[in-house]
N, C-alpha and C positions, 0 to 999 in steps of 0.2 A: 809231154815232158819237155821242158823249158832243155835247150843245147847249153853243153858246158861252154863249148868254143863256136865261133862262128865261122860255117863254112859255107857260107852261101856263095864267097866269089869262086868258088870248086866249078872246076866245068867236071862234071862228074856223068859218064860213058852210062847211057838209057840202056841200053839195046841189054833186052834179055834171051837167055836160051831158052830153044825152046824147048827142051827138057830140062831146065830148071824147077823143080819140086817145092821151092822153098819161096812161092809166090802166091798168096792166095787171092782167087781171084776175085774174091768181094772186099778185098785189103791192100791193093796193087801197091801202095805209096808206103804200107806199115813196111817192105821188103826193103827200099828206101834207106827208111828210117833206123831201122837195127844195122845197115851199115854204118851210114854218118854214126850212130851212138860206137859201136868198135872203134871208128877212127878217134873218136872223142878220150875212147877208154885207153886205145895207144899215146893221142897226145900228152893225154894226162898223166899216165906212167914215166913219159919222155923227163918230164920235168923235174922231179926229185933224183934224178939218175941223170941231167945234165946232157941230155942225148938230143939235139936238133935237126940231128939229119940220120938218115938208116941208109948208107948206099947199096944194101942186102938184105933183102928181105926176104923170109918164107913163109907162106902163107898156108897153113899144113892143119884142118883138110880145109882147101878155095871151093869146092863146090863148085859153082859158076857164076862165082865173082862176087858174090853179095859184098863183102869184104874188101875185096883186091880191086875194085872199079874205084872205092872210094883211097884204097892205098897207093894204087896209079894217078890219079887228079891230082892229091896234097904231096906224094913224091917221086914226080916225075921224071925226075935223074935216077932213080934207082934204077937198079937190078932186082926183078922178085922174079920168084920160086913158085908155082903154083903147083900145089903136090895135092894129091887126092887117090882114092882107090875109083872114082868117078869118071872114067879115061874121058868120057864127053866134056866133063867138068874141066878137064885139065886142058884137055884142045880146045874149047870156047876163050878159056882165061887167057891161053898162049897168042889164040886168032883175035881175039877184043882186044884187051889188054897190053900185046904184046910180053908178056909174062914167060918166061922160062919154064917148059912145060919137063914133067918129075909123076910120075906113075907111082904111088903109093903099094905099099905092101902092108900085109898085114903084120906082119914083124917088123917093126920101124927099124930095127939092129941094121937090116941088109938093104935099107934105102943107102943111094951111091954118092950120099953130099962128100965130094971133098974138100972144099972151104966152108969158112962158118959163115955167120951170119951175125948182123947188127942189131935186126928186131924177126921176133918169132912171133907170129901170131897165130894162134891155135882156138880156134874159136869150135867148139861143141865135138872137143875129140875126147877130151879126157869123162865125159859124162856116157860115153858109148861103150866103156871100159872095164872090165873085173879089176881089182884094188891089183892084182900082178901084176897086168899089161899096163895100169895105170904107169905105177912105178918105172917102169921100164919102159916105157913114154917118156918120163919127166926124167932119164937118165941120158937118152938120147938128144932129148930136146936142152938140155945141159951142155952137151958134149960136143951138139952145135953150134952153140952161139958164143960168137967172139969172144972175147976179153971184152968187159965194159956193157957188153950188149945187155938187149932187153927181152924177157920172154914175157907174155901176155896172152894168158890162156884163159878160158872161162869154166866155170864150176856150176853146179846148180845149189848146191850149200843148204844152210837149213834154213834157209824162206822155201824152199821148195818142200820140204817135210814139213815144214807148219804149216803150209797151206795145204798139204796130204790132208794131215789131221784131223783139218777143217773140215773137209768135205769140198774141198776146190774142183771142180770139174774143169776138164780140159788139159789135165797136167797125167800124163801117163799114163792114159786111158787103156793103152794094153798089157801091162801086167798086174801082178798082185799087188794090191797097195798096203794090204794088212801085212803081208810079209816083209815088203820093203822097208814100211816100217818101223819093224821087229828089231830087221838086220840093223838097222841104221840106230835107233837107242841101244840094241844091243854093242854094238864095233865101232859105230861113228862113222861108219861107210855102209853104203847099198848100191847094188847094182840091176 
């Protein structure tokens, strides 16, 4: 896939954990690439909403940096947040990164932010989600972010159901898919 923006003068931080989950190993560069593509997805958000710089950022769930290596290279000056239920996840980000290390809960209500934030990045929290918690995510994640800010979460939407449909392998290989289905023409949501 052709880059929106060019980030090649990025000096962008290798070093993975080595409990990192989210690297396959016959795919090591695809881990990479779905960063640069987030950061791609933030700068592009930035733009219609007049936003050049984030000196706040949260990165809610970082995992172990897939994300936040390429959000530390392009903003350097910032302040980020690296919140995860992952505590590994969160001390790699804190120890690489230098990222502000935030221990996630499963009730986002009683996470301890007391300032807000410029840009939120929420990258495969809301797809983990029953349509309650969802909501109540995205009340929170509201409630955080500045005045002017920017949130930037990912969905799985209906490319993911039509490729269900399909017969797509490799998309949700552990649950029902006839049911998911169902739910999802039936409410418009599945989980």
């Amino acid at each position: 896939m052709k880059p929106l923006y060019d980030f090649s003068h990025l000096s962008v931080d290798r070093t993975i954990a080595p409990r990192d989950g989210m690297v396959a190993a016959d795919l090591p560069e695809q881990y990479f690439d779905l960063g640069r593509r987030a950061l791609e997805l933030i700068h592009f958000s930035a733009e219609p909403c007049d936003k050049p710089h984030y000196p706040d950022i949260l990165d809610l769930p970082c995992g172990h940096g897939r994300v936040l290596r390429w959000l530390r290279a392009h903003y350097g000056y910032a302040t980020i947040t690296a919140c995860d239920l992952d505590c590994d996840g969160v001390d790699f980000c804190a120890k690489q990164f230098g990222a502000r290390p935030v221990y996630s809960e499963l009730d986002l209500h009683r996470l301890p932010f007391q300032a807000q934030f410029d840009l939120i990045w929420v990258g495969s929290l809301a797809t983990h989600l029953r349509q309650d918690r969802w909501l109540a995510a995205l009340d929170c994640l509201v409630k955080w972010t500045r005045e002017c800010g920017v949130i930037v979460f990912t969905t799985q939407g209906r490319s993911v159901s039509s490729l269900l449909a399909r017969g797509r392998k490799n998309i949700a290989e552990n649950i029902d898919k006839p049911a998911l289905l169902e739910e999802y023409a039936r409410t418009g949501f599945a989980y």
